[in-house]
Phi, psi and omega in degrees: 000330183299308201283317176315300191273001167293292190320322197290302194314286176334312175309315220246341154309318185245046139353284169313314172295307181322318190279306218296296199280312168289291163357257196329326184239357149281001194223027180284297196281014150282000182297321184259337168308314221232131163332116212312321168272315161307338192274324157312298181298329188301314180280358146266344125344277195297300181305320181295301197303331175273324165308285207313336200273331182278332216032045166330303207226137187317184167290315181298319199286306216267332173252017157264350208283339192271343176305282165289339194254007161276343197263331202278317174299329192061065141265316208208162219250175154319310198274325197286341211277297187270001126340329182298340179268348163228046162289150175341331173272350167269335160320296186288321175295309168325324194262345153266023162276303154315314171262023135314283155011287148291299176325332189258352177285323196255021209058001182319307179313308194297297162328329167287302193290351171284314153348262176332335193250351173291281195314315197265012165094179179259332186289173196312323211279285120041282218272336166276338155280346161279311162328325199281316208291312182257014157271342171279352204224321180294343199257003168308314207240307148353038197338147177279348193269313190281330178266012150247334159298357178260310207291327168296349163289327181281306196287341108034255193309311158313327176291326176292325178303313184296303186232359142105209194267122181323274194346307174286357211239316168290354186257337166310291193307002181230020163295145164251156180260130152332125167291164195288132190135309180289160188262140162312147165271171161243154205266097163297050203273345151282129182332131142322337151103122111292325161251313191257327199243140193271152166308346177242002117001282182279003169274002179269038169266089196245182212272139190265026183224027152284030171230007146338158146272189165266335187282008156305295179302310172313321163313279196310310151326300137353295196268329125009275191317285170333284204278002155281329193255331160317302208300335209278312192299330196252017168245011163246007101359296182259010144284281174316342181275323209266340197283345176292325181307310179251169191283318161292006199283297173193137244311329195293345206292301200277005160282002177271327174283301189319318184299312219289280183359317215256328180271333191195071189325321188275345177293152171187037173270350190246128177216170174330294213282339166266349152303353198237353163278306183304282213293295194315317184286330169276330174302320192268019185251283175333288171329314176297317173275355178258352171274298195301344166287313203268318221278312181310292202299328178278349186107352211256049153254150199143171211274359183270337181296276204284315195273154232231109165231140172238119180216170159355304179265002190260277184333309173301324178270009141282009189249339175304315169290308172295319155308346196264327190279321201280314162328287184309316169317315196299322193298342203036190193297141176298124182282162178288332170285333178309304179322308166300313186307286198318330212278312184302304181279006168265336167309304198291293145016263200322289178310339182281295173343281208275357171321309206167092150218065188352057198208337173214185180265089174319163156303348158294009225238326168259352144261160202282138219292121163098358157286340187249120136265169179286014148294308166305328206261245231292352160309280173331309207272330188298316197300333132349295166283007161269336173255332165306170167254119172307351175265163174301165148256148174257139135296342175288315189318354220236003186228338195291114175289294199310293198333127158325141167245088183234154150277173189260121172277148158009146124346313207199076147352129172262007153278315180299321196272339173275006179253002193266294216304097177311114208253349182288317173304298173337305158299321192311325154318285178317324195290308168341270184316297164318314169321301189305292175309333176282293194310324180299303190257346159308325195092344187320308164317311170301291187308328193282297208327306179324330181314296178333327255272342194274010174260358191275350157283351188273122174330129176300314188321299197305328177293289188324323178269011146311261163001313222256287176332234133066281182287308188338285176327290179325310194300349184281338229224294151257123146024108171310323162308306206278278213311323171277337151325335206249338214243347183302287181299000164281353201250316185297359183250286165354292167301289182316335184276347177278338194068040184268127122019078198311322173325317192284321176260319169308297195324252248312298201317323208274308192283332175267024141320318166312298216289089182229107212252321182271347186237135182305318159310356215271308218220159170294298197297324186296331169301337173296295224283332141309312195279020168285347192145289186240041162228143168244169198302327191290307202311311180301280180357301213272334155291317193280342182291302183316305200305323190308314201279315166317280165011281184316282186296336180270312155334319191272325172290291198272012161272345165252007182270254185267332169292010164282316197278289190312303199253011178071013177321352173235074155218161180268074209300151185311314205296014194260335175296286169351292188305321178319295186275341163299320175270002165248339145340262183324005191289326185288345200265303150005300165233048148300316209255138207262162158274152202242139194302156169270087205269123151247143173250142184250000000 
């Protein structure tokens, strides 16, 4: 049994190498199955998607593979394959990767969410909806992985201001009650002071629960405990709900514009301004039913959100509140680079916004029609911030003999910006977009559709909440990115064969690739917020299913609601026809080729 289970251990060590080599040949008789050039893409396809869901191989490295194996197979020729990789939509992410950057170089970011938790108060209920408000709104512009890595640290130092050290708080949870006589422990619910207050400080504090019981103290903790593990949960929760809001928030949004490009040439309804119109309404509505959830389920609902008491717990959360001011203090007075950085990033905002948002006559209206896109707008502005100067500039500088005659540096390094920028995601994109253009010109697409065809009875309302299930599920599992790579040209056949709106089945696919709630693997943030410590596998569970099935229905609610208004959803748009009738051209040649039986001899 000894040797058996060494043998396992060995095995489950080279794991990654077992899949890079059994994989390729376990998936060899689509070669043969399948029309000769679909049946390639299908097997490259297919290969990437087990890579990618395994992490055999990094994500990026696994989204170089279409570089070489479209051309060494004839799927797709060398020059068509890498253009895919720096297109206009890698741009435009790239240049919000870049004022991210900046914003994280001069502290803004940190200056807005101590703002934000200033402004929304100290109680739990209170102080975890400001958490949710402000990771969301940062991860708008953000990474979700850097903006929850910034934020656990803040909600950190407040929970210590509120309850004092986790470690005593679990030890509490485990008091007995006593015979009467005996000495009580006492309930450590003021801080070790991590910010504001000196050890000697806290010794004029004094303590208000010797007169406790134990099973009170015990209680108290409890709810203590709870309403620490709300804090931890809702903020990489709402980093992934806020990352759905811009086009740039996060990566899958913008495979979705790159695809459309690739599926459907003639589309151009989705942009910075109409995406952020449709999404921005859905996030904060899901945000709002996902704080009353978390708040209901940690305790931090309760008759203390309106009403004003003063106890125990009214003290903490004034230290709590001091502690949160004594931060924003520390930041001092807005430097001329913040100042610059805000100004630049609500312009860069603004300008993406008001571009082309098809609701009104965008400023692209003055230029000649189909030269500007929203790459270009953010390009402009990023590009900006390697020559301004973080310093004021003066005129006395310039007659003052005494002034150092040093220049002033930049806003942004571009060394700074190559250690910020993930340059990986950019390929990851890029691979997306090649994946797509092969399945495109292959036919592959064309072939999946045929697949479809017994789906073609399903109510469109129903395909979406299929569609939402579904991308959900996956997403628990995989990478958000990878998922949506895989699932797009499956949604883009899909709709046609339904005679649908392609929009009506991509959005939803695209946003609940986000809604990834349960599992500490599902997402980088939820994994920061598990390795604190003081989460366990149930906790995410019993939180991430509700959050899903909200997800789900509020994702559903607004494709039949105002995203019906915004993208035209309920008509079958020309540029859709158009694709139609070009891939049912191509239908004959496709299924000419019989399918060919599969012989092995053992």
């Amino acid at each position: 049994m000894e040797a058996v289970l060494s043998f396992a251990k060995k095995l489950w060590c080279v794991k990654r190498f077992i899949i890079l080599i059994v994989t390729p040949l376990l998936l060899l008789p689509l070669l043969f199955a399948l029309p000769l050039r679909e049946g390639k893409c299908l097997y490259i396809v297919l290969l990437m998607a087990v890579f990618w869901c395994t992490e055999a191989l990094p994500l990026a490295v696994t989204a170089l593979f279409p570089v070489f194996l479209f051309p060494l197979l004839g799927v797709l020729p060398s020059n068509k394959v890498c253009p895919q990789y720096f297109l206009d939509t890698n741009f435009l992410f790239l240049s919000g990767l870049v004022m991210a950057s900046a914003i994280e170089e001069w502290n803004l970011h940190r200056r807005i969410a101590l703002r934000i938790l200033l402004i929304m108060g100290v109680k739990p209920a209170w102080l975890i909806l400001g958490i949710m408000l402000t990771t969301s709104f940062l991860s708008m512009w953000l990474s979700n992985t850097a903006t929850t890595a910034m934020m656990l640290p803040i909600a950190h130092a407040i929970l210590i201001s509120l309850f004092g050290d986790l470690d005593t708080l679990k030890e509490n949870c485990k008091i007995k009650d006593k015979p009467t006589g005996e000495s009580q422990r006492k309930m450590h619910t003021v801080p070790t002071e991590m910010q504001i207050l000196t050890l000697e400080e806290r010794q004029d504090v004094p303590d208000k629960f010797e007169s406790l019981t134990p099973a009170e103290i015990r209680k108290e903790a409890e709810y203590q405990k709870n309403v620490w593990k709300g804090f931890l949960i809702a903020i990489p929760y709402s980093a992934s709900i806020g990352g759905t809001a811009t086009l740039t928030g996060t990566a899958p949004n913008l495979l979705l514009v790159g695809s459309l490009k690739n599926f459907f040439p003639a589309c151009d309804l989705i942009n910075f301004g109409s995406w952020f119109v449709f999404a921005c309404p859905l996030m904060l509505l899901f945000l709002l039913l996902g704080w009353l959830w978390i708040s209901f389920l940690y305790g931090g609902l309760n008759t203390r959100l309106c009403l004003k008491k003063k106890d125990f717990r009214a003290e903490a959360e004034a230290r709590a509140r001091a502690v949160i001011k004594a931060d924003y203090e520390k930041l001092g007075p807005i430097q001329f680079a913040e100042g610059a950085i805000a100004c630049l990033f609500f312009l860069f905002a603004a300008l993406l916004f008001t571009r082309d948002p098809k609701f009104f006559p965008g400023w692209s209206k003055l230029f000649k029609a189909g030269f500007l896109s929203d790459a270009v707008t953010g390009v402009t502005i990023v590009t900006i911030l390697f020559f301004f100067p973080s310093q004021k500039p003066s005129i006395k500088w310039w007659f003052d003999k005494q002034a150092p005659n040093t220049p002033s540096p930049p806003l942004l390094s571009w060394k700074k910006a190559q250690e910020s920028v993930p340059w990986n995601i950019i390929l990851l994109l890029g691979g997306g977009f090649a994946m797509a253009k092969g399945c495109e010109e292959s036919g592959l697409s064309s072939w999946i559709g045929g697949q479809l065809q017994p789906l073609e009875s399903v109510s469109p309302v129903v395909a979406v909440l299929l569609i939402t299930v579904v991308v959900a599920s996956f997403t628990e599992l995989a990478s958000n990115t990878a998922t949506i790579i895989i699932f797009l040209p499956i949604l883009a056949e899909l709709a046609m064969r339904l005679q649908v709106n392609p929009l009506y089945l991509m959005i939803p696919g695209t946003v609940s690739c986000s809604y990834a709630f349960m599992l500490p693997v599902s997402t980088p943030p939820n994994a920061i917020a598990f390795a604190s410590g003081h989460l366990v596998v149930k906790d995410m569970v019993r939180t991430g299913v509700v959050m899903n099935i909200i997800g789900v229905l509020v994702l559903s609610l607004a494709m039949n609601t105002w995203g019906q208004y915004i993208f035209d959803l309920s008509t079958y748009p020309d540029w859709a026809i158009v694709h139609s009738a070009n891939a049912t051209r191509a239908l004959p040649d496709i299924y000419d080729h019989t399918v060919k039986p599969l012989n092995f001899t053992l």
